[in-house]
Kinemage of the C-alpha trace (Angstrom):
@kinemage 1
@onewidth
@group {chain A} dominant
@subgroup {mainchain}
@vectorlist {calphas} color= white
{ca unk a 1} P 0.000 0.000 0.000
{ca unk a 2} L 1.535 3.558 -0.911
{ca unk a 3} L 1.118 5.928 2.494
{ca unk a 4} L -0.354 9.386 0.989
{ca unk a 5} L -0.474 12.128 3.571
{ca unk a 6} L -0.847 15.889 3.668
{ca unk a 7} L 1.696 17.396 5.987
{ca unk a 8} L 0.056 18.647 9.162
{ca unk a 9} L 0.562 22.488 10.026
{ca unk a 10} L 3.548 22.866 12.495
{ca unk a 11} L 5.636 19.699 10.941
{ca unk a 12} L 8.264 18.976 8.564
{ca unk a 13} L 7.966 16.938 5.132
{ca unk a 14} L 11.040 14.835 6.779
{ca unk a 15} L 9.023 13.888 9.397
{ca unk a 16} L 7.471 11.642 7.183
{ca unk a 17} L 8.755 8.204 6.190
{ca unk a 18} L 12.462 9.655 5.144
{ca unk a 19} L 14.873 8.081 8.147
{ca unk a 20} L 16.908 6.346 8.369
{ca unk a 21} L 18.235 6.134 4.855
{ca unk a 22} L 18.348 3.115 3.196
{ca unk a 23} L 21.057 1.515 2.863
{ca unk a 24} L 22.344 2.417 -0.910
{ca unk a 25} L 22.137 5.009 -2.985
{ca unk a 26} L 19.176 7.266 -2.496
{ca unk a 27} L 18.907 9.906 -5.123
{ca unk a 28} L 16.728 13.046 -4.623
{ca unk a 29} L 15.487 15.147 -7.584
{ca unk a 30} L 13.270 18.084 -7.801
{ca unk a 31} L 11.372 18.441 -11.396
{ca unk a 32} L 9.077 20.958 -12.717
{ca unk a 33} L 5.153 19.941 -13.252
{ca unk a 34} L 5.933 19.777 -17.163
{ca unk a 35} L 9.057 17.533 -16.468
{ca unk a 36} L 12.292 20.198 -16.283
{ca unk a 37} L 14.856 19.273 -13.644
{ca unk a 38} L 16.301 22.779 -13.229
{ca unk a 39} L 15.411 26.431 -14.412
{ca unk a 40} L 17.759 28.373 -16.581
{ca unk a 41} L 20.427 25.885 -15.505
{ca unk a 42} L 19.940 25.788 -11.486
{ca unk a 43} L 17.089 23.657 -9.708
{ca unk a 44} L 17.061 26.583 -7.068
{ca unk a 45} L 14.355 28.583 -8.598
{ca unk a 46} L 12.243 25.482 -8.825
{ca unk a 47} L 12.517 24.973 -4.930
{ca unk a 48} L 10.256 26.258 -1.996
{ca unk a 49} L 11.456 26.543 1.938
{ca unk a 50} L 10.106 23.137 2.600
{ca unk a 51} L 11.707 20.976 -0.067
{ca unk a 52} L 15.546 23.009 1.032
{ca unk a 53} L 14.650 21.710 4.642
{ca unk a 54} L 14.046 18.295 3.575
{ca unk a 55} L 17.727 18.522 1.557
{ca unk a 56} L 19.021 19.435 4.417
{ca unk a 57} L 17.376 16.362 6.371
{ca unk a 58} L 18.372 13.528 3.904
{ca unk a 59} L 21.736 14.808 4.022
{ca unk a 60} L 22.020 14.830 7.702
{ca unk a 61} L 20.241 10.929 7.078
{ca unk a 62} L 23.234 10.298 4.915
{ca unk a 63} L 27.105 9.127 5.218
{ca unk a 64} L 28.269 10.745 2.338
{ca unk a 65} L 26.644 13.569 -0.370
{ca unk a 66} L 27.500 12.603 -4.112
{ca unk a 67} L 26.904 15.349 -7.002
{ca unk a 68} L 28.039 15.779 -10.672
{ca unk a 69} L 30.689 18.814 -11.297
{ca unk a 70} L 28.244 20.380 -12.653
{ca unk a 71} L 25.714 20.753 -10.411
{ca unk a 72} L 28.167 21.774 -7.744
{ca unk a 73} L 29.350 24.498 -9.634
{ca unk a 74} L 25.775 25.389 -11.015
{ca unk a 75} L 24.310 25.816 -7.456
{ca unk a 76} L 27.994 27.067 -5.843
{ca unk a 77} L 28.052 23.712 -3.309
{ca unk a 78} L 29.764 23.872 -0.465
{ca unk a 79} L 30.577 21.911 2.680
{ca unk a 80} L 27.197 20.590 4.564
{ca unk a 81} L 25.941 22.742 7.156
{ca unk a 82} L 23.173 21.239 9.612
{ca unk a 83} L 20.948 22.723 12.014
{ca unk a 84} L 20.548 22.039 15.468
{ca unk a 85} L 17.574 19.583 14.858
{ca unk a 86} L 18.900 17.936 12.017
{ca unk a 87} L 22.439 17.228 13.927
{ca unk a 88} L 20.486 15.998 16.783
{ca unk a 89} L 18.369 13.278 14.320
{ca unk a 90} L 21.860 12.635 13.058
{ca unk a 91} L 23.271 11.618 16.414
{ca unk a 92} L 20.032 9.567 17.424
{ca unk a 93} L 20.769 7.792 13.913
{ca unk a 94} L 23.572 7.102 15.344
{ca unk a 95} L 25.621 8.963 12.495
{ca unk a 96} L 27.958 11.088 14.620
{ca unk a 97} L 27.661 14.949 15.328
{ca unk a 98} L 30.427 15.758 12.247
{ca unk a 99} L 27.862 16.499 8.651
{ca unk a 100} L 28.803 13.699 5.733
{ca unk a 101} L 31.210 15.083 3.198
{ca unk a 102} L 30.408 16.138 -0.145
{ca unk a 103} L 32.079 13.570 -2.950
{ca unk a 104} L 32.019 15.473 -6.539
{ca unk a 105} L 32.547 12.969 -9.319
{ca unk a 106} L 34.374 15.261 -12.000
{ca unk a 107} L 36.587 14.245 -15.259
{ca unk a 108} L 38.414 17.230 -14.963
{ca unk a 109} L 38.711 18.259 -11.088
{ca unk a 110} L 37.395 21.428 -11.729
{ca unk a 111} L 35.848 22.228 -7.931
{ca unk a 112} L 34.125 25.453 -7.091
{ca unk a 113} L 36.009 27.486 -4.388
{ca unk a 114} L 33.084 27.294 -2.547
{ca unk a 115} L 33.800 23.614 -1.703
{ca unk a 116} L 36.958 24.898 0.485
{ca unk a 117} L 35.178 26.085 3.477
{ca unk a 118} L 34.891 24.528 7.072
{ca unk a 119} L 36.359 21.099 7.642
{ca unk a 120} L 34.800 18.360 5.794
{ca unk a 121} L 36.975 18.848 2.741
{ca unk a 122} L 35.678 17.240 -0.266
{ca unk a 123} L 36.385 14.147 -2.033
{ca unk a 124} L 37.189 14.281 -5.755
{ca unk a 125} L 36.028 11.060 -7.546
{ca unk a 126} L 38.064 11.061 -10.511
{ca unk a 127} L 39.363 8.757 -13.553
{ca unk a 128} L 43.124 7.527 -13.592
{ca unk a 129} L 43.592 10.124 -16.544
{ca unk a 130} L 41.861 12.878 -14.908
{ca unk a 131} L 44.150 12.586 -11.549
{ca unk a 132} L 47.183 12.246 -13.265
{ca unk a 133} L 46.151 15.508 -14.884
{ca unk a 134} L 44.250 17.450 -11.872
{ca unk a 135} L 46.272 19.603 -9.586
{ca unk a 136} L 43.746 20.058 -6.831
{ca unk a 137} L 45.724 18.789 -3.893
{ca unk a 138} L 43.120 20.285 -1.276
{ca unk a 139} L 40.589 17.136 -0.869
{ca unk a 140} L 41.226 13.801 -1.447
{ca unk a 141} L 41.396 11.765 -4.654
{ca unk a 142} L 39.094 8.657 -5.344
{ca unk a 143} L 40.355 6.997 -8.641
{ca unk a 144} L 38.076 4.863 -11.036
{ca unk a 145} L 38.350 3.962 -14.244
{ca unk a 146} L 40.971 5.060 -16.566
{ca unk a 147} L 39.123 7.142 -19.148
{ca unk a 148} L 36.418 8.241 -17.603
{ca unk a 149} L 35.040 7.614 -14.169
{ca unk a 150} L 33.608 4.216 -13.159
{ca unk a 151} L 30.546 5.060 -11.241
{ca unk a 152} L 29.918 1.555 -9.881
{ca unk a 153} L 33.679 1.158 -9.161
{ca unk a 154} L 32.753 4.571 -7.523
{ca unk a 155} L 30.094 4.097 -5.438
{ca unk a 156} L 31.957 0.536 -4.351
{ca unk a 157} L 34.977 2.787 -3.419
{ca unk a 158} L 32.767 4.751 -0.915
{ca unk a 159} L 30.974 1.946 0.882
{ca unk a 160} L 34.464 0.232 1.626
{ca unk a 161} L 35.125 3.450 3.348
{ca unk a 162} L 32.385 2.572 5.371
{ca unk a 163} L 29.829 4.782 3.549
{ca unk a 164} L 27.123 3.070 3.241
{ca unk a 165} L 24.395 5.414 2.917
{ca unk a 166} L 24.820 7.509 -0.385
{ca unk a 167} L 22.535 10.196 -1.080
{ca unk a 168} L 22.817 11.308 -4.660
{ca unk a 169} L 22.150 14.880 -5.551
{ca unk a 170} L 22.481 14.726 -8.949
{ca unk a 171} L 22.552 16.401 -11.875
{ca unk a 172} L 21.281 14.420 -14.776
{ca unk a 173} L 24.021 13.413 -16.265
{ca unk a 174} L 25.228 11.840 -12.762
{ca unk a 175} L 21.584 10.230 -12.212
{ca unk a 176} L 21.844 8.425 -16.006
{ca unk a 177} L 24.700 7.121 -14.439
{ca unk a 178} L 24.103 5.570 -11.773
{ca unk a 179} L 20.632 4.356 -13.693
{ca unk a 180} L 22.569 2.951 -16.020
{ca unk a 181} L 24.646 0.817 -13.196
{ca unk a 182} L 21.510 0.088 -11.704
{ca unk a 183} L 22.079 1.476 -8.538
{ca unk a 184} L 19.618 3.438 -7.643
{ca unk a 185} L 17.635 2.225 -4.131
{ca unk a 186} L 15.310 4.203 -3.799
{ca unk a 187} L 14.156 7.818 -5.464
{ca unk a 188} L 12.613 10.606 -3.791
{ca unk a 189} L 11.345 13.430 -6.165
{ca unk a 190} L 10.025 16.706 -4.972
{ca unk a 191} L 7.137 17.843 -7.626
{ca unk a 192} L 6.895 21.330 -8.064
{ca unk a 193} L 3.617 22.926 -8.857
{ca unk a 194} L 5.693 25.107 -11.737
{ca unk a 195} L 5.837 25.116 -15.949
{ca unk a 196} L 9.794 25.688 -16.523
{ca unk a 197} L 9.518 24.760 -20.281
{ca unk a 198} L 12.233 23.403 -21.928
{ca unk a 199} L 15.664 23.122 -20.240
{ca unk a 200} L 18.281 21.143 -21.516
{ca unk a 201} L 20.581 19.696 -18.612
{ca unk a 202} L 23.195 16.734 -19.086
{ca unk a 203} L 24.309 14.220 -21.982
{ca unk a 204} L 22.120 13.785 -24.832
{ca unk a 205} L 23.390 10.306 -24.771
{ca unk a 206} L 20.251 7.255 -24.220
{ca unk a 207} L 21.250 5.180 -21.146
{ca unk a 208} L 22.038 1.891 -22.109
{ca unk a 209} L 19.595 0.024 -20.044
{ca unk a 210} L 17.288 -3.076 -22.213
{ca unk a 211} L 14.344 -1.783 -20.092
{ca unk a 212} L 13.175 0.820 -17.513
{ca unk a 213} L 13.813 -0.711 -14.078
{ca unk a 214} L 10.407 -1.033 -12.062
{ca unk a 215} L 9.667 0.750 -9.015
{ca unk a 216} L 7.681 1.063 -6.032
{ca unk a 217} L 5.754 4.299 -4.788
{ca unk a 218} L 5.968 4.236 -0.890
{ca unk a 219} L 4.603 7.575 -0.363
{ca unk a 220} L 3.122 10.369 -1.478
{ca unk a 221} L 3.319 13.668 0.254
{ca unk a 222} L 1.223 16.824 -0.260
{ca unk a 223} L 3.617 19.475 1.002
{ca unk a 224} L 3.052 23.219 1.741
{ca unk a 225} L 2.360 25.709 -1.679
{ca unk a 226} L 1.149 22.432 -3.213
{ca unk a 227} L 4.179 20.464 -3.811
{ca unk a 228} L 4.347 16.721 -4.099
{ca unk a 229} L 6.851 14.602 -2.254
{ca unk a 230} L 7.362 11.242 -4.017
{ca unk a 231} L 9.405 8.257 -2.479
{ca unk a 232} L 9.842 5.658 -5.079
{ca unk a 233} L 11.568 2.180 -3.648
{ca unk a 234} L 12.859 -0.717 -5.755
{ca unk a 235} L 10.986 -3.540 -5.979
């Protein structure tokens, strides 16, 4: 049975059905009503106050946050900063009281400066050719693939470092990815009540799947200013 609920006046959309994270890669989206994943190149102006403080939740729900370049550079990322409530569900999740760090998978290392703030640094996931050519020497370097990055080698990197939890911010192109490596867990998509028209983002490249993967919706939300919040689980 899929849970549907309206969000009660004086609570949170996290307070619904969102912790603890799965174990896996959770990936959380945000898409226009006509089907646009970002606005003039950010997913900012397609956001409200209630779906930032549920980003702000699944990352404190998470061990590690992983986002294309481009994206990070888009929306000028930088290290995860958690409220007071959101570091206290963190501890009771029994997560720690430090906020995950940020892993950017980029071909050419190309990092916003806004990733250098407060300690966690960033993790660069890289190829073998883009590390031998990257000079960043201010976060630390996860090598796959030679060409290009391996995002299953990737994401098998992180959970031997004990992160197990991987919540995937996209973009597009990084969300084909992992598609296409079928490792997506489980997909929460905020659905905003907005027509962006058309907005190219990412590759123009088909994922190479046979078939769409199957999924499960485990809840529907209806948030404040009419927004949806989907969670979508694999079967």
């Amino acid at each position: 049975m899929t849970a549907v609920h309206t969000v009660d006046a004086g609570r949170a959309v996290e307070d619904y059905g969102y912790r603890p994270a799965p174990p896996g890669v959770r990936a959380n989206m945000i898409f226009s009503a006509d089907g646009a994943a970002a606005f003039q190149g950010r997913a900012g102006p397609l956001s409200s106050p209630a779906d930032q403080r549920l980003l702000l939740a699944l990352r404190a729900y998470a061990d590690v946050v992983l986002v294309g370049a481009g994206t990070a550079r888009a929306e000028s990322y930088g290290p995860v900063r958690l409220g007071p409530d959101h570091r206290d569900q963190r501890t009771e999740l029994g997560l720690g009281v430090a906020p995950p760090p940020i892993a950017v998978v980029s071909q050419s290392g190309r990092l916003p400066e806004s990733m250098f703030g407060p300690w966690p640094p960033p993790l660069l996931v890289t190829s073998t050719r883009g590390a031998r050519q990257n000079r960043e020497r201010r976060c630390d370097i996860i090598t796959s693939g030679d060409d290009t990055v391996d995002i299953a080698d990737a994401v098998a990197q992180l959970r031997a470092r004990g992160m197990h939890r991987i919540l995937c911010e996209g973009g597009p192109t990084l969300l084909d990815e992992l598609v296409g490596a079928d490792l997506i867990d489980e997909l929460c998509v905020t659905l905003a009540p907005r027509l962006a028209g058309c907005q190219p983002l990412g590759r123009a490249v088909p994922t190479g799947i046979p078939s769409p993967a199957a999924l499960r919706l485990a809840q529907v939300l209806i948030g404040p200013e009419d927004y949806l919040y989907l969670r979508y689980v694999r079967h």
